[in-house]
Every structure is written in structure tokens, then in C-alpha cells.
Residue, then its C-alpha position, 0 to 999 in steps of 0.5 A: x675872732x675867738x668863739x667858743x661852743x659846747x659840744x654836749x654828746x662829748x661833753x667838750x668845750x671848745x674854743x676856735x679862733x683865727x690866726x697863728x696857733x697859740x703856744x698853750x691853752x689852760x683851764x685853771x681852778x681852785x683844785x683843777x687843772x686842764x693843759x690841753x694841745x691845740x691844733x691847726x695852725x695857719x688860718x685857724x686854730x681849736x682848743x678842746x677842753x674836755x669837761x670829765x678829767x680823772x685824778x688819783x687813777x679814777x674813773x673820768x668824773x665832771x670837773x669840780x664846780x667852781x670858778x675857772x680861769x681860761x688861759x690861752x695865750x695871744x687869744x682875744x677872749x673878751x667876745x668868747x660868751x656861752x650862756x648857762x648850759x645844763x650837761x648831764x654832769x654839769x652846768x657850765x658858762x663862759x663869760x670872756x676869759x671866767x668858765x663857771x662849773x656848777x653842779x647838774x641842777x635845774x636854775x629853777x631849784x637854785x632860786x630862793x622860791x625854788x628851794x622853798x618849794x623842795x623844803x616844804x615838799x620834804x617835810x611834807x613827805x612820808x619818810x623812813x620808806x626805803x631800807x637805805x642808808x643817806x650818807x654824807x661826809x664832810x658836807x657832801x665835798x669828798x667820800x671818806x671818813x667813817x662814813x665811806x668805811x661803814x659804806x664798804x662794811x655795809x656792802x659786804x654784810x648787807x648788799x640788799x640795803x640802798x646806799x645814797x651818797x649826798x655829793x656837791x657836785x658829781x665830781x666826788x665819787x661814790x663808792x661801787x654800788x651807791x647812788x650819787x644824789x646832789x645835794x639841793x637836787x629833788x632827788x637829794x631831797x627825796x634820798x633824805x626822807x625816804x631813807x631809814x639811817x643817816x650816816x653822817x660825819x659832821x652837822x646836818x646842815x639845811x632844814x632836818x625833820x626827822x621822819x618816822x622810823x628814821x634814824x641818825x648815826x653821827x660818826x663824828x670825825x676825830x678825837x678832839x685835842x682842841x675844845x669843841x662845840x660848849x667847850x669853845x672859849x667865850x659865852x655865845x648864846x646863840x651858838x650854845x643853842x645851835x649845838x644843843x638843838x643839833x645834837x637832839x637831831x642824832x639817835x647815835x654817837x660814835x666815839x673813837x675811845x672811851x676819852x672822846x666818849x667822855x668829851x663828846x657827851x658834854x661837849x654836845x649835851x648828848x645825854x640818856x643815849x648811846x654812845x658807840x666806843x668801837x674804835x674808828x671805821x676809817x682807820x680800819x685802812x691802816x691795820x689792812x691796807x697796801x701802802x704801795x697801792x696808795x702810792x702808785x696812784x699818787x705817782x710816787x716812785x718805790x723807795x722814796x720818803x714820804x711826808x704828810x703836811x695836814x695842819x687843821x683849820x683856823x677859825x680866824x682865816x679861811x684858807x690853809x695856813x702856810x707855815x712851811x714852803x712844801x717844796x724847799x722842805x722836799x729838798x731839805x729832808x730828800x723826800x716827797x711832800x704831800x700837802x692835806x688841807x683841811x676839809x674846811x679849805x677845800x673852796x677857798x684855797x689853791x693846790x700847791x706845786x712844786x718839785x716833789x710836791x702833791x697837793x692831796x687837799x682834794x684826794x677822798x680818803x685821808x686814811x689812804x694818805x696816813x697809810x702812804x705816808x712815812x711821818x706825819x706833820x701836823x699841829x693840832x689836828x684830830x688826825x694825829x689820833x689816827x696816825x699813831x694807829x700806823x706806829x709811824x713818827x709824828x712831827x708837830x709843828x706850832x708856831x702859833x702854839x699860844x694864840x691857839x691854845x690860849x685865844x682860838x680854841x684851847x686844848x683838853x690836856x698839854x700837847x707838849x707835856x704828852x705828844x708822841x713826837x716833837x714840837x716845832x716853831x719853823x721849818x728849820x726846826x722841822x727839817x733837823x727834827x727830821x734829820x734826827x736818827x734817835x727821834x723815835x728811841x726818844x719818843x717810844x715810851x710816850x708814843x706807847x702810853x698814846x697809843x694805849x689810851x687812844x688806839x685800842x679798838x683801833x684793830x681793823x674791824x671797827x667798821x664791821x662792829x657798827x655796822x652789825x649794830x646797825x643790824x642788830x638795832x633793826x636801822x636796816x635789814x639786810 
């Protein structure tokens, strides 16, 4: 008989059964993992699982929400039942062998009746009380990007002013000093209204009413090579709509350069108001930062080569392409290989493993991973914009370079004619770009002209220069 108990004062999950001790006993989800010894042996056998774990030399934090497997082998699991239980970083059930993480919220809030009720609540409330900043990025799945740069900006010149941090579940980490609100929460709703500036690095999703004296500064989150928002290819009505509806909700733009300044206005229909050309916060990392930092935390030994895979996303597949084997490249080019799925690919994919192999999908910070990184491989993704920041070599890799640009998105100029770097089709072409001594000899002159039109107010201190415009606009005071 295996039964299973959560002792809530350790936050622990813990399994016991009868019999001879199983050889192993694993927690397995999307983007974590959990081997844990079991002890006993004989009569009896348990199995602790604890429910904070920490990753990348962090602070133990809740396991991420999501789906989980349990694997204990020999165990009979079919019996093993825990009914939803609410801990103070999670909620978690068990049914047989599937473990259920959810976010620390209420079920009375997670109902349709629930959620209609805080919504009506936030409208109805009195906004734009408090001097603070709501911040989220990329959908409250991970703390980086230019919001978390102008977080850290804001600490320093203004520590007076409240920063809340709009997270899915407290398995994302907020920076010293914020406050993690969990998106859908009462306290998140609350968060919302009451603060004076949003900062935000993609679309405001749930139901948005703007409240007196409150702001909206849209970061946005790269320069774009592929075509976005009106530009898409096809005439769709509805999405049209959508795009002109959301961009009337921002106060403020902010543009890496003067090219994406001029695509985003149209792109999003953000006319009569202010563009902000300042260079971009994240990259600030990439003039100051410590490589050697980012690389112990990763584990990865001094003195080895270091590839970043990050590929965009694709419109018609949910989960990160798989274009190239993460573990024969390693052996091919003797070097560590980092795999960075896209935001968008967070939930519906897997870590990949392998020897010399890190899946990074889940670390915070992309800025950190380019800083760590010796090349960059990627495709058509806007974190190419950024890499060349570093000066480092640039591999791009495109097999379905005609569908992309011809049926799924289409770019605003010609990655081959101006690329700092090869295009490859295969993993073979990749390794011998790879192994080519007079790479970056053969791709200077372009990786200069790149870097003149892109990369300008790229100098370290992009972050400083919003967030004195923040203060000088009044959004907030110190």
C-alpha cells in the first residue's frame, strides 16, 4: 500500500509505502525536475519531495505550476490521492501517479463567477493612488527584459516608489525590494489600479480600464526583423482591431532605434504620442556585465566554448522548433550548448538534455545568456538586434527560410543580403560555419554597418536615461 501526505510547515510531499525500498524516485515536469533518495528499506520505504527547489544558484522558490509526473519505480501509485491543498507558495493535488502544481490562489477566485467579481471590483476602483510601478514581462512568466532593467534603474534613483511584479506563480522570482503579485489574485487586481506607471514588455492581457493619473510605458521587446502587428500578412478584421484597440491603451513607447521607431508607430498605429529612442534597458548587461559570473551560475567550467541556440517562435507550432540535435552539435564544435526557447514556448515544451547540454528556456534574463555566450545561433529572432551589442559572431540558421518570409510573417529587409553572419540550412552547414577560422574577417564590414544603424544608444545606460524620463514626466516621484 503507497500513500501520500503533505506536511505543510516543511512544505514537503511525501510518499510511503510497504515492501523493499524502490531504486529511484522522480518529479517530472515541463521545466522541472526532482530526483530525491528515498529511505528505509525492509518493512517500509518514504520519499520526500520537497515543494521549493532552486535553479540557476537562486533562492529556493515553489515549484513552477504545471503538470507533473510521479515516478517511483516498483511503487503502486494508483491508490495515492491528495485533494487540492493551498500552502502558502502553492497549490498542489495528486491523483495516482499526476501531481498538479498550481499557483497560491483561492479556487473561489479561479471560477468564472470569481473572476468576474474581482474584474468588476478593479473597474470600480479608485486607480493611480500609490507611487508605484506594476511591472510585468512577457506575461508575468519570467523577470527580465526591459522591464526588470528599469526595475533595477528605479531602485537605485528612486527607492522611495513601490515596485509590484506581476508573476504566474511565485516560482518566478522578483528582484530585491519588489513585491511578487500573482496574476488573477485580489492582490494582483488591486496592484493594478492603484499603481501610477505600468511597465510592460508585451500586450495588456485581461480586462484594462485605465484610471486617472495612471500611465502606460510599453517597453516592447525587441527590434523586429519579421512583420508585426498591421504588417502581418493577410487581411484579418478582427485582428486589425485588436491591435488599434491595444495600442491606444499605451502613454509611451520605447524603441531600440530610430528603425524600429519608425516601424512600431505603424505597425501599431501609435500616432500624436511619444516614441522614447533610448537604446534598450536589457542590453545595458552587455556593456557592464561579468561573463564569468553568469557562467558559474550555469555551471559551466572556465575556459570552455559557449553556443546560445534561441530560435524564435512559429506561428503554426506550439513548441520549439528542432532544427538542430543540442548534444551531437556540442561534440561537433567541443563546446557547451545553451538551448533558449522562446517566451511563447515556455508551457508547451520540454528542457532538453544531453551531454554538455543546458537548457536555459526557464533562466530570467536573456541579456545574462548573450553576456555568457561566446556565438549566438539563432534564425529570425529579434535577439540578434541585441547580440551584436557584444561584437561577438553571429550563426543563423534557416531552413524554412522561404516558408517564413514568404507564408508566415515576412521580414522588413533581406536577412541574406544584410546578416552579420552566415546562413545555414543544416546542422552540418552549422558545425563547419562553426569550425571557419575566417568567419568574422569575412563578416566585419557588415557586422559594423549592423551595428551603426542598430546599436547606437546600445551604451550601458539605457535604463538610466527612461527612468529619468519617468521622473522628469511626473509618472512617479522619487
Amino acid at each position: 500500500m503507497t500513500t501520500a501526505r503533505i506536511d505543510e510547515s516543511a512544505e514537503e510531499l511525501i510518499i510511503s509505502g510497504a515492501g523493499a525500498r524502490p531504486a529511484s524516485a522522480t518529479l517530472l515536469g515541463a521545466r522541472a525536475r526532482l530526483d530525491v533518495r528515498l529511505t528505509g528499506g525492509g518493512k517500509t520505504w518514504k520519499a520526500v519531495f520537497p515543494l521549493r527547489a532552486s535553479r540557476w544558484g537562486g533562492a529556493a522558490l515553489p515549484l513552477p505550476a504545471g503538470e507533473y509526473e510521479l515516478r517511483i519505480d516498483g511503487a503502486d501509485l494508483g491508490a495515492v490521492e491528495i485533494p487540492s491543498t493551498l500552502l502558502a507558495g502553492l497549490r498542489i493535488a495528486v491523483q495516482a501517479a499526476a501531481v498538479t502544481i498550481g499557483a497560491p490562489i483561492d479556487p473561489v477566485y479561479e471560477t468564472a463567477e470569481g473572476q468576474s467579481t474581482l474584474e468588476e471590483r478593479y473597474v470600480a476602483q479608485t486607480g493611480g493612488t500609490e507611487n508605484a510601478v506594476f511591472f510585468e514581462s512577457f506575461y508575468g512568466k519570467t523577470v527580465g527584459c526591459n522591464p526588470q532593467a528599469i526595475d533595477r534603474a528605479l531602485a537605485a534613483l528612486a527607492p522611495g516608489v513601490t515596485r509590484y511584479w506581476s508573476v504566474v506563480d511565485l516560482s518566478v522570482a522578483v528582484p530585491d525590494g519588489a513585491i511578487a503579485v500573482v496574476e488573477g489574485s485580489p492582490e494582483w487586481w488591486r496592484a493594478r489600479a492603484a499603481a501610477r506607471l505600468l511597465v510592460v514588455n508585451d500586450w495588456l492581457r485581461r480586462r484594462f480600464a485605465r484610471k486617472a493619473g495612471q500611465r502606460v510605458l510599453q517597453t516592447w521587446h525587441g527590434t523586429p526583423l519579421k512583420r508585426l502587428a498591421l504588417h502581418r500578412p493577410g487581411f484579418d478584421p478582427r485582428r486589425m482591431a485588436a491591435v488599434v484597440k491595444e495600442s491606444r491603451r499605451w502613454d509611451v513607447l520605447l524603441a531600440q532605434n530610430t528603425y524600429s521607431e519608425r516601424i512600431l508607430r505603424k505597425a501599431y498605429a501609435f500616432f500624436g504620442r511619444p516614441i522614447w529612442v533610448e537604446g534598450y534597458p536589457r542590453n545595458d548587461a552587455l556593456v557592464s556585465g561579468d561573463p564569468a559570473v553568469v557562467r558559474a551560475a550555469l555551471g559551466i567550467a572556465e575556459g570552455e566554448r559557449v553556443l546560445l541556440y534561441a530560435p524564435t517562435w512559429r506561428d503554426d507550432r506550439r513548441e520549439m522548433v528542432d532544427f538542430i540535435d543540442p548534444e551531437a552539435l556540442a561534440a561537433q564544435a567541443d563546446a557547451v550548448v545553451l538551448v533558449r526557447g522562446h517566451s511563447r514556448t515556455i508551457d508547451t515544451g520540454r528542457d532538453h538534455a544531453g551531454a554538455r547540454v543546458i537548457d536555459v528556456t526557464g533562466f530570467p534574463e536573456t541579456s545574462q545568456l548573450l553576456l555568457a555566450a561566446d556565438a549566438l545561433i539563432t534564425d529570425y529572432s529579434s535577439v540578434m538586434f541585441d547580440f551584436s551589442v557584444t561584437g561577438k559572431p553571429m550563426y543563423f540558421l534557416v531552413p524554412d527560410l522561404d516558408h517564413y518570409r514568404g507564408q508566415l510573417r515576412g521580414f522588413y529587409f533581406d536577412l541574406e543580403e544584410r546578416a552579420p553572419g552566415p546562413l545555414v540550412h543544416t546542422q552540418e552547414e552549422l558545425a563547419a560555419a562553426l569550425a571557419d577560422q575566417g568567419h568574422e574577417s569575412a563578416y566585419a564590414e557588415r557586422y559594423a554597418a549592423w551595428r551603426a544603424q542598430f546599436n547606437t544608444r546600445d551604451d550601458g545606460h539605457a535604463a538610466e536615461r527612461v527612468v529619468s524620463r519617468i521622473l522628469d514626466q511626473g509618472y512617479v516621484t522619487r
